[in-house]
N, C-alpha and C positions, 0 to 999 in steps of 0.2 A: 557194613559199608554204607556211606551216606552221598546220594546222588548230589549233581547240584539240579540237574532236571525235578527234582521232587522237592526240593528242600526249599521254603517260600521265604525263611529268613534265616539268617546265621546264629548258632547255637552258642549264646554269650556265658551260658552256666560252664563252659569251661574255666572262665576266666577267673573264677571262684577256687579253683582248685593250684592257680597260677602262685608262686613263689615272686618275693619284687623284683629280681632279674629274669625274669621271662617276660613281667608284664611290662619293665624298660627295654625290653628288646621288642615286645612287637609293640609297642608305642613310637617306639624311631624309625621299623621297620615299617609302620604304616604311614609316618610323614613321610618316608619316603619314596613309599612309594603312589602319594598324594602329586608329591611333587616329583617325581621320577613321571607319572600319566599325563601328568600338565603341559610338562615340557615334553614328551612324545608327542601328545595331539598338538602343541601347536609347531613343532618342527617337521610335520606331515610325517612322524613315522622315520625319524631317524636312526641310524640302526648305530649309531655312537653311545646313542641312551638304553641300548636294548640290556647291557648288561647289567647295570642299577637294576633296572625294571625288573628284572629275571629275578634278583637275590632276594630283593624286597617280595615279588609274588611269592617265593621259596618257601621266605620265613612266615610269611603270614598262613602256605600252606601248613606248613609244619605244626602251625598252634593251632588246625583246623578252621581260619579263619578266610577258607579262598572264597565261599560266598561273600562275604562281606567286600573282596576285592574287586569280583566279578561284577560286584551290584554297583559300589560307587564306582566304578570304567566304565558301566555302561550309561549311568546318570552322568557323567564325566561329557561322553559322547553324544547325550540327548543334548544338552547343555551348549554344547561348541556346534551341533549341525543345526542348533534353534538360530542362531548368531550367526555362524558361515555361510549354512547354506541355504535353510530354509527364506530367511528375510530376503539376501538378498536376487535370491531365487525369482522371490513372488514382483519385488521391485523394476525386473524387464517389464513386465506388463500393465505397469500401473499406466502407460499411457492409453492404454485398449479400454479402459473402463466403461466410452461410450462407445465399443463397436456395434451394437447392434443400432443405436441412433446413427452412426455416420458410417453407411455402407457401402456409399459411393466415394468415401474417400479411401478404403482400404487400401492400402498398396500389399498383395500378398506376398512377394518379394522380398517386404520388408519385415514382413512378418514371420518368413522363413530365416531371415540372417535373426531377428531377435532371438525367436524360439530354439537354434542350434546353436546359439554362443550360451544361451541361458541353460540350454541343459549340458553343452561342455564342463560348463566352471560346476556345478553342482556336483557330475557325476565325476569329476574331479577331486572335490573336496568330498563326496562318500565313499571312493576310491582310496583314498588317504585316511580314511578312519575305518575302514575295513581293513585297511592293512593295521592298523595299530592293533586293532579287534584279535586279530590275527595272532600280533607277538604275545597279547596272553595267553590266548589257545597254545600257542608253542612253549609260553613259561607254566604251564598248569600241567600240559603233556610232559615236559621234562623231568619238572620234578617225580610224575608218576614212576618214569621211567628209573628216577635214581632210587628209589624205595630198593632198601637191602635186603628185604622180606620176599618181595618182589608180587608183594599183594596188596595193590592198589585201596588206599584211604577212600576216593571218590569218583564219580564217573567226570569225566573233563567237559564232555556235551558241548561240542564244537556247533551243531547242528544247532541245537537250541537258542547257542548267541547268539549267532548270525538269523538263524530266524526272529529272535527277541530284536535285535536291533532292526532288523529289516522293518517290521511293525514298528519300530520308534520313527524312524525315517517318513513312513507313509501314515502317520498319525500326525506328525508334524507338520507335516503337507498337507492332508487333509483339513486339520483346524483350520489351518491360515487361506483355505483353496478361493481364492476370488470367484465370483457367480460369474466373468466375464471370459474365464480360461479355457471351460472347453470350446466356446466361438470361438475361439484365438486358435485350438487343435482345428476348428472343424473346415476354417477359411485354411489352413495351412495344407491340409490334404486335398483340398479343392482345390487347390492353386499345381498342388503338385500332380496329381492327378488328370487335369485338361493339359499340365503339360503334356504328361506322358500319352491321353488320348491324342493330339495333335500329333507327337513323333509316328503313333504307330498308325493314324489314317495315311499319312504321309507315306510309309512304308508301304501300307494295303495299295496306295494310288498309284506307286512306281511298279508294285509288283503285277497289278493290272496291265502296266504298260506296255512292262517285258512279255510276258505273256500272248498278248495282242502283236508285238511287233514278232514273236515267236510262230503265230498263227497255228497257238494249241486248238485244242477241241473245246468245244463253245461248252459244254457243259463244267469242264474243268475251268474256265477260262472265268466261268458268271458263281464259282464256288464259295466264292463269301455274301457274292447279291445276293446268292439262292437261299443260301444258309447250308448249303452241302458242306462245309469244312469239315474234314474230320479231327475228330477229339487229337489223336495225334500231332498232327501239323498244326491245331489250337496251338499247342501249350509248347511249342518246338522252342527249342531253349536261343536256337539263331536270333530269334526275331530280337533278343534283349541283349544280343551281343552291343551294340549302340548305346542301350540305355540303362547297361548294368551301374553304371555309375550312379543314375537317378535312383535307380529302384536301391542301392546299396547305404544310400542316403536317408532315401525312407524307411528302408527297414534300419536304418540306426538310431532315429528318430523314436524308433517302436519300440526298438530294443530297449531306450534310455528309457524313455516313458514307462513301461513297464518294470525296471526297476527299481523305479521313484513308487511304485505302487499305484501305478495310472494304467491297469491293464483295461480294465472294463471301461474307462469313458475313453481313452486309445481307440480300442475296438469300436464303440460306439461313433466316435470322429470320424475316422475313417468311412466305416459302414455307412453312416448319414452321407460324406462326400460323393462315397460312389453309388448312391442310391438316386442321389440328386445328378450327378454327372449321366447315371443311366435313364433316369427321368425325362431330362434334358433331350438326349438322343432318341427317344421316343420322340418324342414331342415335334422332333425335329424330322426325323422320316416319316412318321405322320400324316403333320400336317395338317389340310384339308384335299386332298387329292386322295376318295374315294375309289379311283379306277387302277388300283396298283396294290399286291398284296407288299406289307412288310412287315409283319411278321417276323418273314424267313433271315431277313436284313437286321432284325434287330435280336436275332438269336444268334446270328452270326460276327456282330457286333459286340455280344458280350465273350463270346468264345475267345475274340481275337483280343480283346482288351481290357476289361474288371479280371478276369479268371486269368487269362497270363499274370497278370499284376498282383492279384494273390498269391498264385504259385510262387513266383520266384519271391515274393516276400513271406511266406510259410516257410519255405527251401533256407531263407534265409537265417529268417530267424529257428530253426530246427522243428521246425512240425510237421514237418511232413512224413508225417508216418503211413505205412500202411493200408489200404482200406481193402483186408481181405473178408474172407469168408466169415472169422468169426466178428465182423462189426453189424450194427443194427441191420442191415440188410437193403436201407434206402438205395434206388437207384434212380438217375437222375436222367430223362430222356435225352438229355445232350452227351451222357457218358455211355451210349448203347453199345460200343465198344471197348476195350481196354487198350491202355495207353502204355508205351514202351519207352515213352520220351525220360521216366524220371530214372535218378540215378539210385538202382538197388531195388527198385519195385517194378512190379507190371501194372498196377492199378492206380489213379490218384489217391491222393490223403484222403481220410475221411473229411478233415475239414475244407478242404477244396471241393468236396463233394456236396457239404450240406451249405455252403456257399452258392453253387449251383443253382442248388434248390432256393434258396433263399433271391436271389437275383433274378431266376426264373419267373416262381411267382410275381416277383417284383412287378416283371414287365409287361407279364399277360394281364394285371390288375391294371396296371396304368396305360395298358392298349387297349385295356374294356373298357376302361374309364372314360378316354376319351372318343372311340365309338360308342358307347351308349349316351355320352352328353351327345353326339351329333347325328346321334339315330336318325331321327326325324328329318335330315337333308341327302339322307344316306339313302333313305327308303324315298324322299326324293326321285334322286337318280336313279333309282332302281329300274332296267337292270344292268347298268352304267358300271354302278357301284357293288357288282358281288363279289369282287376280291376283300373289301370293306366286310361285307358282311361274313366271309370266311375265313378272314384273320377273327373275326367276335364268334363266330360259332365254336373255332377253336381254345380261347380265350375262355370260355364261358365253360366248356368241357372242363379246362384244366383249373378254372378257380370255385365254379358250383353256386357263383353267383347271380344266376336267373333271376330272383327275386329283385335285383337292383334292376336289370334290365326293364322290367316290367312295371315298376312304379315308378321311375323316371320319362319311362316311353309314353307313359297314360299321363302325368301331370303333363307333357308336349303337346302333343294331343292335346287337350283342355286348353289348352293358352294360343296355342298358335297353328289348330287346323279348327274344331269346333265351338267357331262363332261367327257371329250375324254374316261378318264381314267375306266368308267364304263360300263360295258356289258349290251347288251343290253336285256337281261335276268335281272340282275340283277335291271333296273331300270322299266321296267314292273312286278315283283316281287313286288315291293316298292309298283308302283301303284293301284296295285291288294289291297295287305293292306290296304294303304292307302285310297281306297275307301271302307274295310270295318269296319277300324277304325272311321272316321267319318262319316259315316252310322248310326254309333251309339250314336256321339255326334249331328247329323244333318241329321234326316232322312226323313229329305225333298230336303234334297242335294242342300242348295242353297251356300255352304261356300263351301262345295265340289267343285263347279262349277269353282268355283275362284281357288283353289286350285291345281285344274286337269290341268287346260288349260294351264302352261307351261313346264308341262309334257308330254302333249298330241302335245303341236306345238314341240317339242325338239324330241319324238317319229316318229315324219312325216319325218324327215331328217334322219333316222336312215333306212340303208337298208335291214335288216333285219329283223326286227320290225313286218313284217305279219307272215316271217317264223316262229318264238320266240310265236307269239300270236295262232298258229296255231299247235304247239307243246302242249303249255297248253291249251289247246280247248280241245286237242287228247290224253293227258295223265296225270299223276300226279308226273310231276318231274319238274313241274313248268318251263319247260324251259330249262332245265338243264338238257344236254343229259346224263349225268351218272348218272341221277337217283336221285339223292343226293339231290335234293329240296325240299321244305314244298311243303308236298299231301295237304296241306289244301289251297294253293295258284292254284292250278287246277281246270281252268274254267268247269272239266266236274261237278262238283256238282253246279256251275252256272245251267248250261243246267239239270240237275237232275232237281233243284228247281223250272227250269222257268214250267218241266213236271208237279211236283207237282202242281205248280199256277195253271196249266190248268185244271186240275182235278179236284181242288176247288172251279174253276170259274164255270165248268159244274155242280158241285152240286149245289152250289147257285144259279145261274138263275132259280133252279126248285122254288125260292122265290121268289114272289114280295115286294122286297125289297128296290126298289130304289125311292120314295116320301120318307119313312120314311130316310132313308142315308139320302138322299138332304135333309130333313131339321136339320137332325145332323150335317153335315157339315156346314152349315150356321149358327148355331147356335154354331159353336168351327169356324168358319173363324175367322181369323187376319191377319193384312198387309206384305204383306214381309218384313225383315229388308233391311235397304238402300245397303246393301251389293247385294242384288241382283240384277241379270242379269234381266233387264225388258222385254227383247226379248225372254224371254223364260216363261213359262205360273206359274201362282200361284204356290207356295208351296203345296198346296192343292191338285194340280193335279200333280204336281211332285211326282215320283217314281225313288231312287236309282238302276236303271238298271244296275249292274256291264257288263255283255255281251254288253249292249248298249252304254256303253262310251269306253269300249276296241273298237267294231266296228268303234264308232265314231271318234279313231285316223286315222282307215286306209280311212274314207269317204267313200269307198265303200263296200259293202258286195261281191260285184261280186270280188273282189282283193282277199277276203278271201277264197271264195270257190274255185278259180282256184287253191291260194296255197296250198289250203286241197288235193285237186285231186292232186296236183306232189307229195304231200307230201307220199297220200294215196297211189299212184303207186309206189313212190320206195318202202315204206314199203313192199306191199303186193306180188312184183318183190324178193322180196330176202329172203320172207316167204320159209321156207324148210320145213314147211307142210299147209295141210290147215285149221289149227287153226283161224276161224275168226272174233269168237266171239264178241269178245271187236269191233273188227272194225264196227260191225253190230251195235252194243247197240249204239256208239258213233255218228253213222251215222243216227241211231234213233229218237236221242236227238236234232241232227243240224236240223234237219228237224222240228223241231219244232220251231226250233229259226230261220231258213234262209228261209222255205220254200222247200218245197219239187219241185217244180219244179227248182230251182236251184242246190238240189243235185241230179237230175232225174242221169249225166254222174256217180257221185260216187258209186249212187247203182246200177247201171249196172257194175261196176269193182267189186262189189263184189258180185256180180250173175254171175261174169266170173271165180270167185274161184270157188262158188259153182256147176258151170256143169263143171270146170274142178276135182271137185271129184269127180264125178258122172261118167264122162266120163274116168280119167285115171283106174278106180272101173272095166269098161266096158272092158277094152282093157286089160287090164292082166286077164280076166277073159276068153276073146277068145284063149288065150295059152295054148293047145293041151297038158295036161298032161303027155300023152302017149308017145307022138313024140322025135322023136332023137335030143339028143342035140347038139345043133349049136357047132362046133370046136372050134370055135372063142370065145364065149361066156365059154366052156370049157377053154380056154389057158388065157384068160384074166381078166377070172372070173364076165363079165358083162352081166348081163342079163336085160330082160324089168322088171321084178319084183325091179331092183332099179333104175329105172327111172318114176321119177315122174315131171309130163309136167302141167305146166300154161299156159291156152286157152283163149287170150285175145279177144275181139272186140274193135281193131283198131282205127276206128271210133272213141271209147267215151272214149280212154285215151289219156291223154298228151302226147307228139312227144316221141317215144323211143329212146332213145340214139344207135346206129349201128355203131360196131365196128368192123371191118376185124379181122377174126381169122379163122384157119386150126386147125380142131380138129383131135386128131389120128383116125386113118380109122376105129377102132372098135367102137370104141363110134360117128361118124356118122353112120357106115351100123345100128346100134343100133336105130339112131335118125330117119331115113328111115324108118324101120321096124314097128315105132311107127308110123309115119305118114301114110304107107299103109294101117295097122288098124284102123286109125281114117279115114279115107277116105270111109274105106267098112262101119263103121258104121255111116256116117254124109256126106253121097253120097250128095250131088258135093261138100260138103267144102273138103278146102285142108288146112296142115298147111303150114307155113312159120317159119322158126325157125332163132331166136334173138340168134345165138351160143356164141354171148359173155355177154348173161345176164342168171342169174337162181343163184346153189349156188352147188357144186360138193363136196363131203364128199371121202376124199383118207383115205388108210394108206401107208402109205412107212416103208416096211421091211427090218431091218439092221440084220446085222450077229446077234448081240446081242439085240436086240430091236425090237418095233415095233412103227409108229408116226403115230397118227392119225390129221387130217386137216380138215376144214371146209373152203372152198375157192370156189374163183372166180372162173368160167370155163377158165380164163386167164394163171390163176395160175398155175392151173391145166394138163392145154396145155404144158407150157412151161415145167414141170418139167417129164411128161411122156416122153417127146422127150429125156430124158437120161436114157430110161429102154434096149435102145439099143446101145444107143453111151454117155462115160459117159464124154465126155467133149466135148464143141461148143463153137465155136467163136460168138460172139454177131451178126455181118454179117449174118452168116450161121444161128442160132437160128432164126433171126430176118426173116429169107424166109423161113424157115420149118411151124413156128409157122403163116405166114402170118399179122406180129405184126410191125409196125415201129422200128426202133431200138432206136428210144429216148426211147418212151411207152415201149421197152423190160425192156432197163434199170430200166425203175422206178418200172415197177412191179418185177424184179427180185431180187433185194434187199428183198422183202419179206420172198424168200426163203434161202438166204444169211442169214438174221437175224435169222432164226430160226435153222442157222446151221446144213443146205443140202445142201446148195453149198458154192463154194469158188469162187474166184474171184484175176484173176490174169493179166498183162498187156502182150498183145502180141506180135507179134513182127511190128505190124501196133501199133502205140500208141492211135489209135482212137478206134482199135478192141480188145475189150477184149474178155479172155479166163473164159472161165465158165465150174467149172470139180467138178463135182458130189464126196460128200467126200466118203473115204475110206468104205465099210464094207457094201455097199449098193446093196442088194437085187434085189427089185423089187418092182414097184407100182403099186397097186388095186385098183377098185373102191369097197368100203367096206360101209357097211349101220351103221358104229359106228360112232359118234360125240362126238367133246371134246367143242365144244360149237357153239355158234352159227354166221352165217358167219358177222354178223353186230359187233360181237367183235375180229375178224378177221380183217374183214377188215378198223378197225377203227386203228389197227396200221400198214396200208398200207396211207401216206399222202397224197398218188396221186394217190387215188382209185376213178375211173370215177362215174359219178351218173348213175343210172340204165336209169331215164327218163331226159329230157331236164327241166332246172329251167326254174322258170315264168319269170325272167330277160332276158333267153335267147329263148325264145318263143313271150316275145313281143318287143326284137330287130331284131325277123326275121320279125314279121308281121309287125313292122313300117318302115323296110329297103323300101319299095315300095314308103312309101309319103318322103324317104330321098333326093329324086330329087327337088319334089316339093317344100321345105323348103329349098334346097340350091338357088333353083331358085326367090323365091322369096325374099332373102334375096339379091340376086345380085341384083332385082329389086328395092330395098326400100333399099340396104343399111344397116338396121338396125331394127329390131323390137324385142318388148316386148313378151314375155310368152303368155302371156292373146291374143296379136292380133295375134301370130303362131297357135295359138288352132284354135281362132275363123274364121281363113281364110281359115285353112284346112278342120273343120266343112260345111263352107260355099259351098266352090271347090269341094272337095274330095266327089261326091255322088255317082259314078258309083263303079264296083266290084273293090276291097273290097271297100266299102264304108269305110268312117272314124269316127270310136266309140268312138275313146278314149279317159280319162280322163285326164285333167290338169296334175295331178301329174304323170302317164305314158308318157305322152308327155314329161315333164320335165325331168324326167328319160332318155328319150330317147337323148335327145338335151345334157345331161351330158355326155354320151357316144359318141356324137360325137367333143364336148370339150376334153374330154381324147386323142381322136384319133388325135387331132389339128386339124379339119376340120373346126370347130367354136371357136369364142373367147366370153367370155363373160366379160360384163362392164357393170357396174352399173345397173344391172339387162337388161340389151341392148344384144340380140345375133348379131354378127358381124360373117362376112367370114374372115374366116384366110389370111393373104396376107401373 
């Protein structure tokens, strides 16, 4: 038996055995049936010509010659679908040639009438030669059937034509396929597609309505904002009763397309429309409004509209099979239930399944995308914006892309927090966030690590950086001496929490609890991701320490607590009462995080408040009710009842700043009088009094007026020496008051500004004239305040510090080893950082020995760059020549 599936050409050596009336009979029998196929294909399949056609196949089977029929019918039919349908197939779209140049002229409309009249007449004209295709398969099967033996010559292989021709079809197509046809699929399913999004928001907005005017239950009610819909009521077949029309449309479109042999770029059109339609709607709930999670909206969004529109176009076109037990086993977190909506299954398709999935990813990727582009305004707002950062913690679990996060977040960082242009408030601000923003995406802190560290080395070179860090340790203005900054960015609820930890921790140890942990822990270990720092211990034992990575910019803690103490001392030096609460509770909390022996000097400065209440309590309480009032104290109105004295120990505060100054004689015999009384009650101490540090409360009385002041005892000085002489030359002022006369100047403008004095040129042009204006009275020491001397003297620019900064405390204590650094640099010429530390380490043992850290040392050796004493080169210190 000879197939025609197997048989590649028809077997001519019979034709040798042929007698001349059989080779004249299949000779007429083949013009005939040349010309019997000619007139079939082109009277689309006439069934008037079928019986010619039949006799002639017959006979040509008869002489074993049906391949040869089979082969030129289907050459026949390549021939006539090259001509009918193919050319003029491609010819609808010759006008689209420039659609990707002219995209704003599209009309998709028009492109939906082209594209279904074009595949009309085609699957028309392949309709019509599938049926011709046909009457052979019926005249090849016939004659099998007349066989009087009743044992079949050849196999007929219906399957085979139609497969052979189906490939003629989509080879045909293919050769000729224009580069500009799938845009032409891809704008047609986009056009169709936001139709159909618009029908079914429409639908979602009235369904809202009803509901609302139903006055269901708010959870049911908010079921698609939340993303609660369930899979069921997804894919509920009602919702497309309206727009079964549309969808029956495009899935005819699919249908035809895929018969032309356009299955894979179909599917691809499509897929790209609704990847971009879905894109879009990200984009769009989005937004920039960080205080709102949508996610849940945009999960709920797909449920309600790509995945129905799949459905009923899988349903349509017949694919929707099954997705039981024995398929791959994917499950897709939006299908966590089974669905009863379809017809003949409990389950969706597999292919509506991994659709799903495919769409999912889609949107957690492009909702990462555009939270990690806009990290850096996110952590911003932070903590404004943690719904922002819980849609990306989620996002980030489901795509495992943390590595984008983190080199995106650090090249932002770089460009647009560290440089020149930003304070350094402002970028520990950031930090602060930013460690408790991804805290929350990563709270094992291993991406944090990556992320901090060029914040953290950028922070090192900033000289300010402890002061700033030691501000927000101490208050809630985040740094930000007016006040104005997020109280939630203030390390003291840090210090609160690390209280709380500890509390926690002492209650649980009352448990033996730690076998069963350990084996919890073991039982949830997993490896770090490659992202992490191997020098640094498991995630498992890693703890988000905010306190602990702020410390770990400055490297040392002893840096931080010296600047606490300068900081602590001028605060509590220009305190005008002894309010010290906060300073106590603050000093509480450090101590829990620094150690108490390291604040041992802080809380002796505020044990120096506390007995100076106690003690100034004591000394206005030994004032003689009785006794006659001092003249002095009558004519100038000062008495010990407004003098209140801070009683420091020396010893355990930072260097006080000592500045020359001549107070008027009544407010020293004043200061005297306080110090003999402290003397009889704290036999043998004595004071010593700082007369240009404290905080002095005036009024100055005008003809028409009265002005009250909170000021420096500088201030102070300067402006009672005109209650008897109401003009001084800056010279003369300058030796009354015991003040320089640069220093007079800059303080005296204070009083200029507030318009008490004037200020005019002498007749020396270097000595000015200072002359008390018109109408003025006289000046009292007066117990009223118009605010406090710290907003006083913040609009004084060249108001001294009370105490010496930590900058200029450890350039006095390094002045000592400044010999031996120049010295050895004559000797060697040249050395590095690391070998100046470690040779003055080595040398330097006797008093003072040498403490100090790399980065103080480096600090030091920049000051004397400044001063040209050294030059630096390629990290080389050099003697200046």
């Amino acid at each position: 038996m000879e197939s025609l599936t197997s048989s590649p050409v028809c077997n001519l050596g019979i034709l040798i055995s042929l007698d001349n009336d059989s080779v004249q009979e299949i000779l007429q029998s083949y013009d005939g049936f040349c010309t019997a196929a000619n007139s079939l294909l082109k009277s689309s399949g006439d069934l008037s010509l079928e019986h010619d056609f039949v006799s002639h196949v017959h006979t040509l089977c008869k002489h074993g010659l049906h391949i040869l029929s089979r082969d030129y019918f289907l050459r026949l039919l390549e021939e006539a679908f090259e001509k009918n349908g193919a050319s003029r197939f491609w010819r609808y779209f010759e006008d689209y040639s420039k659609i990707e140049e002219d995209l704003e002229k599209i009309d998709e409309d028009e492109i939906q009438r082209v594209l279904c009249n074009a595949l009309e007449e085609i699957c028309l004209e392949k309709e019509n030669q599938e049926k011709c295709l046909l009457m052979l398969v019926h005249a090849l099967q016939s004659y099998m059937d007349n066989l009087t033996d009743g044992k079949p010559d050849f196999d007929v292989g219906k399957v085979y034509l139609f497969s052979k021709y189906q490939l003629i079809v989509s080879s045909i197509l293919m050769a000729n396929l224009p580069r500009h046809f799938p845009e032409v699929l891809h704008f047609y399913f986009k056009g169709r597609l936001e139709e159909l999004s618009t029908i079914m928001d429409g639908e979602l907005n009235e369904e809202n309505e009803h509901r609302d005017r139903d006055e269901m239950d708010l959870d049911e009610k908010n079921k698609y904002r939340t993303g609660e819909m369930d899979i069921d009521e997804c894919y509920s077949q009602d919702k497309f009763s309206e727009n079964s029309k549309l969808v029956r449309n495009i899935g005819k479109v699919v249908r035809d397309l895929r018969n032309l042999g356009f299955t894979s770029m179909t599917e691809d059109a499509y897929a790209s429309a609704i990847f971009m339609l879905l894109k879009a709607k990200v984009h769009n709930l989005a937004g920039d409004d960080y205080r709102s999670s949508v996610l849940a909206s945009i999960k709920g969004w797909i449920q309600v509209v790509p995945l129905q529109f799949l459905n009923a176009l899988l349903a349509y076109l017949g694919d929707s099979i099954s997705f039981d037990q024995h398929s791959s086993g994917i499950k897709s977190p939006l299908a966590s239930q089974p669905s009863s909506c379809y017809s003949g299954t409990n389950t969706p398709s597999e292919g509506l399944i991994r659709w799903k999935l495919r769409l999912e990813y889609f949107a957690y990727e492009t909702l990462q995308d555009l939270r990690i582009a806009k990290l850096f305004e996110i952590i911003v707002d932070y903590p404004e914006s943690s719904p922002a950062i819980e849609d990306l913690k989620q996002c980030l679990e489901y795509t495992g892309q943390h590595s984008k996060l983190v080199e995106s977040f650090i090249s932002a960082l770089r460009f647009r927090l560290l440089t020149a242009g930003a304070s350094t408030n402002d970028i520990l601000h950031q930090y602060v966030s930013t460690i408790k923003a991804l805290r929350t995406i990563d709270p094992a802190g291993v991406f944090l690590e990556a992320v901090g560290e060029p914040i953290r080395d950028y922070l090192r070179g900033r000289k300010d950086t402890i002061k700033c860090i030691v501000t927000m340790l101490t208050d809630g203005s985040s740094g930000n001496p007016n006040g104005s900054g997020n109280s939630g960015d203030s390390l003291l609820e840090e210090l609160n929490r690390d209280e709380e930890n500890q509390e926690n921790v002492a209650i649980d140890d009352d448990f033996n609890t730690d076998d069963k942990q350990a084996w919890i822990d073991a039982q949830r270990w997993e490896p770090d991701p490659v992202e992490a720092d191997p020098l640094k211990g498991s995630r498992n034992r890693r703890k988000v320490d905010i306190l602990g990575m702020i410390v770990g910019i400055i490297g040392s803690k002893d840096q931080l607590v010296n600047e606490y103490r300068v900081m602590l001392a001028e605060k509590l030096l220009n305190k005008s009462d002894y309010d010290i609460d906060l300073e106590i509770r603050t000093l509480e909390l450090l101590k829990i995080h620094f150690g108490e022996s390291s604040m041992q000097k802080c809380e002796i400065m505020l044990n120096d408040l506390i007995d100076s209440k106690r003690i100034n309590t004591n000394i206005k309480a030994t004032i003689s009710k009785t006794s006659q009032i001092d003249p002095v104290a009558a004519e100038t109105g000062i008495s010990l009842d407004n003098l209140d004295a801070t009683i420091i120990s020396s010893n355990f505060w930072p260097p006080i700043q000592d500045e020359a100054l001549i107070i008027p004689e009544s407010v020293d015999q004043l200061l005297s009088d306080y110090a003999r009384r402290f003397h009889q009650i704290k036999t043998p101490r004595k004071l010593i009094w700082k007369k240009n540090l404290g905080t002095v409360k005036l009024e100055l009385q005008f003809e028409d007026k009265a002005m009250q002041f909170t000021v420096a005892p500088v201030h102070a000085a300067i402006i009672m020496q005109f209650q008897d002489q109401t003009s001084w030359t800056s010279k003369n002022l300058a030796v009354a008051t015991g003040i320089p006369v640069d220093v007079l100047n800059r303080r005296i403008s204070f009083w200029i500004s507030k318009g008490v004095l004037t200020e005019s040129l002498g007749t020396d042009p270097s000595d000015h004239v200072f002359t008390l204006v018109d109408g003025m009275i006289e000046a009292g020491k007066n117990s009223g305040n118009t605010g406090n001397c710290e907003e006083l003297l913040a609009g004084d620019e060249e108001a001294e510090r009370s105490v010496a900064s930590v900058e200029d405390q450890l350039r006095k204590e390094m002045t000592v080893y400044e010999k031996f650094i120049l010295g050895m640099l004559t000797n060697f010429g040249s050395m590095a950082l690391d070998r100046i530390h470690n040779t003055l380490k080595m040398f330097c043992v006797a008093d003072p020995p040498y403490d100090k850290s790399l980065q103080q040392l480096q600090s030091f050796l920049s000051g004397l760059v400044s001063e040209e004493k050294l030059e630096l080169r390629d990290g080389m210190y050099f003697l200046k020549k």
